[in-house]
N, C-alpha and C positions, 0 to 999 in steps of 0.2 A: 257345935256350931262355931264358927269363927267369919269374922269379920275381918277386911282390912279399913284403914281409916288413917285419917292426918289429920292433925292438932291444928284447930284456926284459933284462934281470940283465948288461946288457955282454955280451949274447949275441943274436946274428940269427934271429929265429925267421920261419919263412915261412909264410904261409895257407893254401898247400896244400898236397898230401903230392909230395913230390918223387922222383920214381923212378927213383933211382938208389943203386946199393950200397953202406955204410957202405964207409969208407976212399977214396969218392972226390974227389980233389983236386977244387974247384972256386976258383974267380976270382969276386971280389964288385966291382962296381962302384957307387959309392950314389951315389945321385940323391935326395936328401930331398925329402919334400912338399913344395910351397912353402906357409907361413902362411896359414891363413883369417885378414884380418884382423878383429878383434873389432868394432871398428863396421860392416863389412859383417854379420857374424851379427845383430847386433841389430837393423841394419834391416830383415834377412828376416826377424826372427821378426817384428817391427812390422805388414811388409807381409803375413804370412801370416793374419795378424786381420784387416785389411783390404778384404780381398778384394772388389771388384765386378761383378755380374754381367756382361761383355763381348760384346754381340754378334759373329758371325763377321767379317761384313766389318772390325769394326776387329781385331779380335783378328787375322786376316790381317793387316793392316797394321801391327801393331806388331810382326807375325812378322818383315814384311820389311826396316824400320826395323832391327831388332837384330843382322839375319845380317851375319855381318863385323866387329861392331863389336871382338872383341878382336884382330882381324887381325897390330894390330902392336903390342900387349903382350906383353914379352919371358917375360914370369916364367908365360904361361900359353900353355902349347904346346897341348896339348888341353882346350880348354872343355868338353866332355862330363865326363870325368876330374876339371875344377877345382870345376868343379858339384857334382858327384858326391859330392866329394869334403864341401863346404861343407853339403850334406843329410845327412850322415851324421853330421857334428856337431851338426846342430842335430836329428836324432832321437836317439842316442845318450846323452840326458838329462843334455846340458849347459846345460837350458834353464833361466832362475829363475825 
């Protein structure tokens, strides 16, 4: 079973309801987020004004160009997740 969760008041709070009975022991292991860094956010918001229209065949092709490419970046195990993660900043109106 695993939980994700963020730390309010010096206390773990998790996102979703956990089912299991008050008083039971559990084991926390933390794995922090790793940093979105700030000049990555900025140049997504840049690139998100941007935007050009991309026909299929390239836009395939720049699909296939990009798969793999963080293969062997340590600090980001799941790209889906690190993604994920980096949009939810940049909606969550930390934008100027």
């Amino acid at each position: 079973m695993a939980y994700k969760g963020v730390i309010k008041n010096k206390r773990l709070v998790v996102e979703e309801p956990v089912d299991l009975p008050d008083g039971t022991e559990v084991e926390v292991e933390v794995h922090p987020a790793p940093p979105t860094p700030p000049d990555l956010v900025a140049i997504l918001k840049e690139l998100r004004h941007l935007r050009a229209p991309v026909d299929e065949e390239t836009n395939q092709a720049l699909a296939r160009e990009a798969q793999g490419m963080w293969k062997d970046h340590p600090d980001i195990k799941d790209s889906v997740s690190w993604v994920r993660a980096i949009r939810q900043g940049l909606s969550s109106g930390s934008e100027q």
